[in-house]
N, C-alpha and C positions, 0 to 999 in steps of 0.2 A: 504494500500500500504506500508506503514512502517513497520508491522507485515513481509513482505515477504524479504524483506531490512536487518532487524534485525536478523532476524535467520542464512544467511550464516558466517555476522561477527559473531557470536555467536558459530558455530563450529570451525571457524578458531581461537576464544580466546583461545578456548577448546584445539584445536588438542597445539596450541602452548604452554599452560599451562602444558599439559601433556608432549608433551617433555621436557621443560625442566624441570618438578619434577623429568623424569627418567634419566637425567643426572645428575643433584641434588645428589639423591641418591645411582646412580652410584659412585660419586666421593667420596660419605661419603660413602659405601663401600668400594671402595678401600683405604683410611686411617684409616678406622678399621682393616682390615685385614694388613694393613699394620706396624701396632703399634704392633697386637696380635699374628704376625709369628716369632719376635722376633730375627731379624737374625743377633745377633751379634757373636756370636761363630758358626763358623765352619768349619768342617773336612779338615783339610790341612796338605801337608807334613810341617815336624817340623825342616830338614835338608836340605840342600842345596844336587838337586840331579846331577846326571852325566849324565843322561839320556836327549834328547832334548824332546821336550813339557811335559815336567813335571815345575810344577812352585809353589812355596810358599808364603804365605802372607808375606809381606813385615813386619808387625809390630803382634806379636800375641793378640788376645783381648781374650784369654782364657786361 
């Protein structure tokens, strides 16, 4: 009777273990990718324009 007991909790350790390793590895994905895209320079106007919705970075980092 405890063999038949034992096995539901046993997929439910499972199913729960598995999520959260694919969360896990999800987040440490995205702080690799996040480190490796690199996005500190980029493509912006360099002058103050006349035009409306056009806009410039405040401070240049490039």
């Amino acid at each position: 009777m405890n063999i038949i007991i034992a096995r539901p909790k046993r997929w439910i350790f499972l199913v729960v273990a598995l999520g959260l390793s694919v969360v896990i590895l999800a987040n440490i994905h995205l702080v690799y990718v996040a480190f490796q895209s690199r996005p500190d320079c980029v493509d912006h106007l360099k002058v103050k324009s006349q035009q409306d919705g056009t806009y410039r970075a405040a401070d240049s980092a490039c």
